[in-house]
N, C-alpha and C positions, 0 to 999 in steps of 0.2 A: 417616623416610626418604621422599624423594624418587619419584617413578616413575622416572626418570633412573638413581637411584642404585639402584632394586633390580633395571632393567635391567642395570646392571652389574657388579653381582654375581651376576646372572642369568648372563650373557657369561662371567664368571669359573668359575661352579661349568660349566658347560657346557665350558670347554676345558679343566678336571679330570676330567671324564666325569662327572662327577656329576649326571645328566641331571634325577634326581626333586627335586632340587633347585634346578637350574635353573628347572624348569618352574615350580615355587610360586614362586620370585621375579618372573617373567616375568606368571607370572598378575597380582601382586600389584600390580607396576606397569601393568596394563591395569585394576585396579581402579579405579585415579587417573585415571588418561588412558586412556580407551579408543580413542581415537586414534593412540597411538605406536606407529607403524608397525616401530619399530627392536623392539618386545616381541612383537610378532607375530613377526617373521620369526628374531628367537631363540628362543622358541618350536617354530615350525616346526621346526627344527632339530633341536633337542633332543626334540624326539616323531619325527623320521624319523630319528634317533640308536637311538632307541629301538624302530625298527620299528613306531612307530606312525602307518602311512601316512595315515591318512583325517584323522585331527587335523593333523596338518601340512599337508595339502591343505586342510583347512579355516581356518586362521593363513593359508596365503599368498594363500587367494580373498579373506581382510579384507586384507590388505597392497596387495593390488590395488584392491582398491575404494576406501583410501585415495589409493594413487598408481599408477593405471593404465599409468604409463610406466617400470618397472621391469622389463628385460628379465632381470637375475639370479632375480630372486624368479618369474618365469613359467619360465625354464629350473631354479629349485625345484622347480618346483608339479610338471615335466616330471618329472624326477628320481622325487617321489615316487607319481605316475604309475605312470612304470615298474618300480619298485620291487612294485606292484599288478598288474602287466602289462596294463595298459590302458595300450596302446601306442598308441593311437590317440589319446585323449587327449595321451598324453607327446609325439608328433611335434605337434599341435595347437599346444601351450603352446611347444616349441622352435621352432614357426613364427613365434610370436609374438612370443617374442624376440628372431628374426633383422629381425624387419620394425622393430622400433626399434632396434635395433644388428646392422647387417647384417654388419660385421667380427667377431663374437662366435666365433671360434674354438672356444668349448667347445659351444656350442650347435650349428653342423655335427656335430660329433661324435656329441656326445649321438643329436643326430635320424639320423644313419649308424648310430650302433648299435642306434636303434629299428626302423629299416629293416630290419639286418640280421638281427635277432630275426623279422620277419617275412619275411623269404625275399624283399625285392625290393631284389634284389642291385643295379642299377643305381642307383638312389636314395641306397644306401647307400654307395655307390665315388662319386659323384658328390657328395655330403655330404664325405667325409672328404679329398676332394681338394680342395673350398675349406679346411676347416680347415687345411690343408696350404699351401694358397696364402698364408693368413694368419701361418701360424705354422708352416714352415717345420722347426722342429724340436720336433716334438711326434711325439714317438715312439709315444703310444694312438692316434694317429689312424694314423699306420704302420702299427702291428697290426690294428686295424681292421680297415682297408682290404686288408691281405695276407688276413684273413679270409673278406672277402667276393671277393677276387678266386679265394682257395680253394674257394670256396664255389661258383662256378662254375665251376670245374676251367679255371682260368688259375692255373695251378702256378707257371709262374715267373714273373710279378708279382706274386704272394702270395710265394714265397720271395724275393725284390726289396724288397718292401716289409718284410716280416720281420727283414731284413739289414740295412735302413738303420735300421730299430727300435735292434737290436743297436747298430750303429754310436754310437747316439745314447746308448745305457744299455746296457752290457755287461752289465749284470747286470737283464734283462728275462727273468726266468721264464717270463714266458707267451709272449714273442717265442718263445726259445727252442722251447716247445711247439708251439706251432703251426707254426713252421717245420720241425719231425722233421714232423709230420700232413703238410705237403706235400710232403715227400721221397718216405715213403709214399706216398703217391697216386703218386709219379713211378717206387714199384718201387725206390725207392735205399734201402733196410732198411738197408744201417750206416750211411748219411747219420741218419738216422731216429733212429737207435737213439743215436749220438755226441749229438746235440741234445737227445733228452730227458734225456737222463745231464747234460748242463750244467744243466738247468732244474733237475734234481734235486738237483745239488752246490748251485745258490743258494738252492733250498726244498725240502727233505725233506721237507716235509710235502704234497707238490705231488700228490695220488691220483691227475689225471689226469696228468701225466704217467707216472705207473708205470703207469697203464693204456693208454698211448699206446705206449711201450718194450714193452708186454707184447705189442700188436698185431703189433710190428715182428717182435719175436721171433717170435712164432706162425707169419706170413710166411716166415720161414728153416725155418720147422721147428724149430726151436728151445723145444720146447712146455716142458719141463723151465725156464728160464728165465722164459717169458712167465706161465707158472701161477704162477711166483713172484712177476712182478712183479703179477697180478690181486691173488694174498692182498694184498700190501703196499697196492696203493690200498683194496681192502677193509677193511682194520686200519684205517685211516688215514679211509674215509667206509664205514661199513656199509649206506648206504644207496643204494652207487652200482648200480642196476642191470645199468648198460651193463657195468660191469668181472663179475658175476656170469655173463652172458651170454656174454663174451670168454672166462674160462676154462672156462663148459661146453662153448666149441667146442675150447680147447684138450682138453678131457677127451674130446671125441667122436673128436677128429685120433687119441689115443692111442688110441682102442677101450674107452675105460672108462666108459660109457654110464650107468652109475647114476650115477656123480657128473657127468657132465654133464647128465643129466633132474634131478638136486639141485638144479645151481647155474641151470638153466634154470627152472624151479618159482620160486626163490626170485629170480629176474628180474622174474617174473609177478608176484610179492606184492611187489614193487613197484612197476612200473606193470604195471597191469593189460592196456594197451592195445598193449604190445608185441609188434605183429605177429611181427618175426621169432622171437621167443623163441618162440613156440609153433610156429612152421613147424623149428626145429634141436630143440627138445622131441620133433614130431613124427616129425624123423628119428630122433632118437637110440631113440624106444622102436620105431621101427621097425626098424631096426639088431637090434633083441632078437627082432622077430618078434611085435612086440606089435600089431596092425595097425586094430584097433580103435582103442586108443588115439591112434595115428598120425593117424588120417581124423579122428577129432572134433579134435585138436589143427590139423590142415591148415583144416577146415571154421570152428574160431574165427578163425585168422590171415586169411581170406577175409570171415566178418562186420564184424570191422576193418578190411583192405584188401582191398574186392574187386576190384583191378587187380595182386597178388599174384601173377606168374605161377609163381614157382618154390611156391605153396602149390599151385597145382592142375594143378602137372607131379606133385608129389611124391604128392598125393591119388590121381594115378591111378592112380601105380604101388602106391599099395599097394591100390585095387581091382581092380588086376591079380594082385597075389600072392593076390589072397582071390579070384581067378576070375573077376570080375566085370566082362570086359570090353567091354561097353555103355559101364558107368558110367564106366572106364577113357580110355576112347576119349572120352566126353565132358567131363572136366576137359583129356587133352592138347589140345583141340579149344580150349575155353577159356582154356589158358595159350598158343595160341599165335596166338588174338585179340587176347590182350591185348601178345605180343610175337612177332613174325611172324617174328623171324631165332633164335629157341630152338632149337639144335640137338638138343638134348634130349631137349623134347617131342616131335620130329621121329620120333626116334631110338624114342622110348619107344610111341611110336601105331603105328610098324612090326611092334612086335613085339605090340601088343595084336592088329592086324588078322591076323597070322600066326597067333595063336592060336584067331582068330573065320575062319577059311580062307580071308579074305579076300585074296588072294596078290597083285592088281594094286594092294591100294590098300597095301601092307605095301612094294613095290618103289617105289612112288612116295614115299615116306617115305625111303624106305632114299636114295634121288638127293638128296630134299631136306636130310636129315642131314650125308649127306657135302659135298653140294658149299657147308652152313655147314660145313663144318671138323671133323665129328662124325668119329668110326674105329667104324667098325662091327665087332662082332666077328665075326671067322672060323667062329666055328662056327655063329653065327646064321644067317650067308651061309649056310654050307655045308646047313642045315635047309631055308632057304627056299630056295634051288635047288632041291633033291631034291624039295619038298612040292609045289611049282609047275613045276613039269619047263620051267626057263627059267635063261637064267642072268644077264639081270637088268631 
C-alpha cells in the first residue's frame, strides 16, 4: 500500500471511531511521505478524538510548517488549545485564521468562546456578532452571545438571542438552559423553571439543567423540589460541586445543618477553592453554635477571596457571639471597605459598639443601616435608648 492509501483508511477507521487504528495507518503513511500534509492533520484529529491534545497540537504545527496558509488546520490547533485551556494560545491561532479567511464564521466563534471563558465579555459579543453577520443562522453563535450578554447582566439580549437560538433549532438543550439562568437572574422562577424542564424533555441526562431548575425552585421556596432536582444532577455527574453546594443551602433554608455542613464539605473535596462553600459551611456550623468552626471556615473563604465581604460580615458576628468585640468591630470595619452600601455590616457594628458602650458610634450605624434599607429591631432600639438616655 500506498501512503495515499493508508491515509484513507486511516480517514476510514477514524469516522468508525476507531481512533488506535486510525492512527497506525496515518503513522504508516507519513513513513512513506513525511510530507503529506492530509496524514498529519488526520492524525491530528484522531489523537484530539482521543483527548490527546499535545500530539494533535504537534501534527498541526507539521501541517503548518508544510502549508502555512491553512486557516482550518490553525482554527485545529485553536480547538485543541482550548481543549488544554491555554486560551491564549487558542485566541492566537483563531487570529490567525481569521487574518487568511477573514469570513471564517466558525473561527469568530471559536475566539467568542475563548473570550468568553476568560471574562472579557465585550470581545466576546463582538466575535460572535461577526459570525452572526456571516452566517446569519448559526444558532452556537446565538447562544454564545446570549451567554455573554448574560454574563454581564444584559438579561434581555441574552434571552433575545437565546430565542432566536430556539427559533433556529427547537430542540437546543443548552438554548433552552441558559435562557431559564436568565429568567432567573430577572426574578421570573416559573419562566426559569418552564425552560429547563424543555431542556430536560430533549436531554435527560442534561445535570445542569436539573441543577439550574433546582436553583429556581430553591428561589420559591420550594426546597422539597430543588433537593430533588440537586440529587438528580448529582446521580447523573458526582462530581458536580456547584449542585453539592446548591442543596446544602437548600438543607440550611430547611434548618437541617448537618446535612448541609455534609453536602457543603463534600463541595470542598471538590474544589478546594470554593470560597463561598466555606463562608455557607461557616454559617451552617454557626447556626449549631459551633463558633470556632465558623471563624476558621470564614478566615479560609478570605485567604481565597480577600474582597469577600459577606465572609468578614459573618466572621464578625460570630466574634461577637464569643464576646470578642474589638475583633468583631474590625472584620464589620472590613466588610464594609470592601462594600460600602452593606446594610448589614452596618446593622451588625451597631450592635458590637452597643455592647463595647459605645452609644454614639452604635446610633450612627443604626442611621447608616436604615437609611440602606436595614429594619432594625425594636427591642435593639428599645436597649440602646435606655443605655444612652437618647432616643436617636
Amino acid at each position: 500500500m500506498d501512503a495515499e492509501a493508508y491515509t484513507n483508511r486511516g480517514t476510514a477507521y477514524w469516522s468508525k471511531g476507531r481512533y488506535d487504528q486510525a492512527i497506525a495507518d496515518y503513522t504508516k503513511a507519513l513513513e512513506i511521505n513525511p510530507r503529506l500534509a492530509e496524514a498529519y492533520t488526520g492524525r491530528a484529529a484522531a489523537y484530539r478524538s482521543k483527548g490527546q491534545q499535545d500530539q494533535a497540537i504537534a501534527d498541526y504545527t507539521n501541517v503548518l510548517q508544510i502549508n502555512p496558509s491553512d486557516a482550518q488546520v490553525y482554527t485545529n490547533r485553536g480547538r485543541a488549545y482550548g481543549n488544554k485551556s491555554q486560551y491564549d494560545q487558542a485566541i492566537a491561532d483563531f487570529t490567525k485564521a481569521l487574518q487568511i479567511s477573514p469570513r471564517y464564521d466558525a473561527a469568530y466563534n471559536l475566539r467568542g468562546a475563548a473570550y468568553l471563558i476568560k471574562g472579557q465579555y465585550e470581545q466576546a459579543i463582538a466575535d460572535f456578532t461577526k459570525a452572526l453577520e456571516i452566517n446569519p443562522s448559526d444558532a452556537e453563535s446565538y447562544t454564545n452571545r446570549g451567554r455573554a450578554y448574560r454574563s454581564k447582566g444584559r438579561y434581555e439580549q441574552a434571552i433575545a438571542d437565546f430565542t432566536k437560538a430556539l427559533e433556529i433549532n427547537p430542540n437546543n438543550a443548552e438554548a433552552y438552559n441558559n435562557r431559564g439562568r436568565a429568567y432567573e437572574s430577572k426574578g421570573q422562577h416559573d419562566r426559569a423553571i418552564a425552560d429547563h424542564t424543555k431542556a430536560l424533555e430533549i436531554n435527560p441526562r442534561y445535570a445542569d439543567a436539573y441543577n439550574n431548575r433546582g436553583i429556581a425552585y430553591d428561589s420559591k421556596g420550594q426546597y422539597e423540589q430543588a433537593m430533588a432536582d440537586y440529587t438528580k444532577a448529582l446521580e447523573i455527574d458526582p462530581s458536580n460541586a456547584e449542585a453539592y453546594y446548591n442543596r446544602g443551602i437548600a438543607y440550611r433554608s430547611k434548618g437541617q445543618y448537618d446535612q448541609a455542613i455534609a453536602d457543603y464539605t463534600k463541595a470542598l473535596e471538590l474544589n478546594p477553592r470554593f470560597a463561598d462553600a466555606y463562608v455557607n459551611r461557616g454559617h451552617a456550623c454557626e447556626s449549631k453554635g459551633q463558633y470556632d468552626q465558623a471563624i476558621a471556615d470564614y478566615t479560609k473563604a478570605l485567604e481565597i477571596n480577600p474582597s469577600h465581604a459577606l465572609a468578614y460580615n459573618n466572621r464578625g458576628y460570630a466574634y461577637r457571639r464569643r464576646g470578642e468585640y474589638e475583633r468583631a468591630i474590625a472584620d464589620y470595619i472590613k466588610a464594609l471597605e470592601v462594600s460600602p452600601r452593606f446594610a448589614l455590616a452596618y446593622q451588625n457594628r451597631a450592635e458590637a459598639y452597643y455592647y463595647l458602650k459605645a452609644y454614639d458610634r452604635a446610633w450612627e450605624d443604626v442611621r447608616m443601616a436604615q437609611e440602606l434599607g436595614a429594619k432594625i429591631a425594636a427591642g435593639f432600639l428599645k436597649n440602646l435608648r435606655e443605655a444612652s438616655g437618647r432616643e436617636r
